[in-house]
C-alpha positions as CSV (number, residue, x, y, z in Angstrom):
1,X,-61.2,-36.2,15.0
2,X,-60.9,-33.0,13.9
3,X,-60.3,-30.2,16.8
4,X,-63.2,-27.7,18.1
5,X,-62.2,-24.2,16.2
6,X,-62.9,-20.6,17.4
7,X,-64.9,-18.5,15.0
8,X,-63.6,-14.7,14.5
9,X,-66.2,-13.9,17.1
10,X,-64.7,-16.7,19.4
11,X,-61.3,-15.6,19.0
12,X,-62.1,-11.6,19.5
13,X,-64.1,-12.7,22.4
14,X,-61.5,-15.1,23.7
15,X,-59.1,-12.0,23.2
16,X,-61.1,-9.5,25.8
17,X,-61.2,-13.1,28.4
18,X,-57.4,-13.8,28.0
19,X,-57.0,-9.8,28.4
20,X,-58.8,-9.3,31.4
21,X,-58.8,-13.1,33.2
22,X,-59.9,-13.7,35.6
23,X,-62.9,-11.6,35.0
24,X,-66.2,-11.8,36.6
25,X,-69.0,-12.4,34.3
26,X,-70.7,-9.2,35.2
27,X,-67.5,-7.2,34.2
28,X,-67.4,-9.1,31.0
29,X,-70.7,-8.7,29.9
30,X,-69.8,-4.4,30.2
31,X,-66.5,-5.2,28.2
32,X,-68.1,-6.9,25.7
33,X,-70.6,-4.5,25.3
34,X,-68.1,-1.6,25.4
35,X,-65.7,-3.6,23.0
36,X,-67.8,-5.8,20.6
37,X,-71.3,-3.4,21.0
38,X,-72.8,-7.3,22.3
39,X,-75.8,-7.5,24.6
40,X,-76.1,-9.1,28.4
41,X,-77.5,-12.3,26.4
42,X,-75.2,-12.6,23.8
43,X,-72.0,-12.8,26.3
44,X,-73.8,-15.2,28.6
45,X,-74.4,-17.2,25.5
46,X,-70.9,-16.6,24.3
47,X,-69.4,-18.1,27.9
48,X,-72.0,-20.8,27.9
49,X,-71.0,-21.8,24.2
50,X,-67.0,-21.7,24.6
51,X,-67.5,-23.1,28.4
52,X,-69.3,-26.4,25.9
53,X,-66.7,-26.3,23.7
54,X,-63.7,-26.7,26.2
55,X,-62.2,-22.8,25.7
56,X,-63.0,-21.3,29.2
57,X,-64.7,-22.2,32.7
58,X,-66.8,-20.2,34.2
59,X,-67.1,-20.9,38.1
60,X,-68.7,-18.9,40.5
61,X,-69.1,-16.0,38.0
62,X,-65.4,-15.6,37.5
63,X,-64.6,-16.3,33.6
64,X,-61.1,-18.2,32.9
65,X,-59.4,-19.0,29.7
66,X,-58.7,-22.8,29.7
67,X,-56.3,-22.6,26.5
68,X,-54.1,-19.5,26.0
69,X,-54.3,-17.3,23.4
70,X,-50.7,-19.0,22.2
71,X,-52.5,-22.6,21.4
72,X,-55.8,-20.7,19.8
73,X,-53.0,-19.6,17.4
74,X,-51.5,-22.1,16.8
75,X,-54.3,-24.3,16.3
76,X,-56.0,-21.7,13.9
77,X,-52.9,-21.0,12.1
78,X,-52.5,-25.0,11.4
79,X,-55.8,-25.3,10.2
80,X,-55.8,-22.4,7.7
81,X,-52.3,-24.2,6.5
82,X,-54.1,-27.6,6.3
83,X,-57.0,-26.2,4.6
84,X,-55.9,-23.4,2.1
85,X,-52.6,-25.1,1.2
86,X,-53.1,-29.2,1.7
87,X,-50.3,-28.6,4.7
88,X,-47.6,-27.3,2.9
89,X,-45.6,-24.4,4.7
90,X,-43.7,-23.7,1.3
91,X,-46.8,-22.7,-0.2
92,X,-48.1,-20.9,2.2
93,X,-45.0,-18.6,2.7
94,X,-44.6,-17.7,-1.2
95,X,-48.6,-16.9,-1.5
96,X,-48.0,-14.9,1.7
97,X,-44.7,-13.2,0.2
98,X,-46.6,-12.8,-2.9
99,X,-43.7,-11.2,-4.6
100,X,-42.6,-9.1,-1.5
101,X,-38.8,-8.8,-1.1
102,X,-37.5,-9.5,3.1
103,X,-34.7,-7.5,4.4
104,X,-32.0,-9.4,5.6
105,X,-33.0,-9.2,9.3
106,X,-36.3,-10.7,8.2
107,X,-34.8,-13.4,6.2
108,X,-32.1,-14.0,9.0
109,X,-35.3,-14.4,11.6
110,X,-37.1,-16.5,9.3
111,X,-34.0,-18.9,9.1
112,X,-33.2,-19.2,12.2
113,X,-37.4,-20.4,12.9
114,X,-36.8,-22.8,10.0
115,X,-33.4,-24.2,11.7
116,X,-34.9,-24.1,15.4
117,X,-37.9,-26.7,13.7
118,X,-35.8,-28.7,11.3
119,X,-36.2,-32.3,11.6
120,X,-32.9,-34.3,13.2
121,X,-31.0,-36.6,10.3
122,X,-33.0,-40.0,10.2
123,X,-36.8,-38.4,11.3
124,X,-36.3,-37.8,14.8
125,X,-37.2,-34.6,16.2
């Protein structure tokens, strides 16, 4: 089963929650309107909707994020990988690169990641 997403007004949502939690819904609704331009409904909706989906609780009228901004990523992030480039990292680094040279610090950083996430002789990990 595939996982619930976020959609870009999830995540920029999400992003004012994980900013400010936890946040009484009162306070969010002005934040929201001060930050996205959203009405009263429209956050209420928003916290209902993402409260249904599993991102946040809201208890009491306090707001609180129930996945961190860190696993939003990196489920997003594995998903666009999945779906743009049938999984494969390789492909998604060189259309990413798209011809751009990395300076050895970058190249350094990216190799130590790669190392750090290499898979053990024989499969394990």
């Amino acid at each position: 089963m595939e996982e619930t997403r976020m959609s870009n007004s999830d995540y920029r949502f999400m992003q004012i929650v994980w900013q400010h939690a936890p946040v009484g819904s009162g306070e969010l609704v002005r934040l929201c309107a001060e930050e996205l331009g959203w009405k009263k409904s429209t956050t209420y909706t928003e916290i209902k909707r993402l409260s249904e989906k599993g991102f946040l609780k809201n208890e009491n009228a306090v707001v609180e994020p129930l996945i961190s901004m860190e696993e939003a990523q990196k489920r997003e992030s594995g998903a666009f990988v999945e779906r743009t480039f049938s999984g494969s990292l390789p492909g998604f680094l060189a259309a990413f690169l798209g011809g751009k040279k990395l300076s050895a610090k970058e190249a350094d950083e990216l190799k130590k990641l790669i190392d750090s996430h290499r898979e053990q002789e024989g499969g394990a990990e």
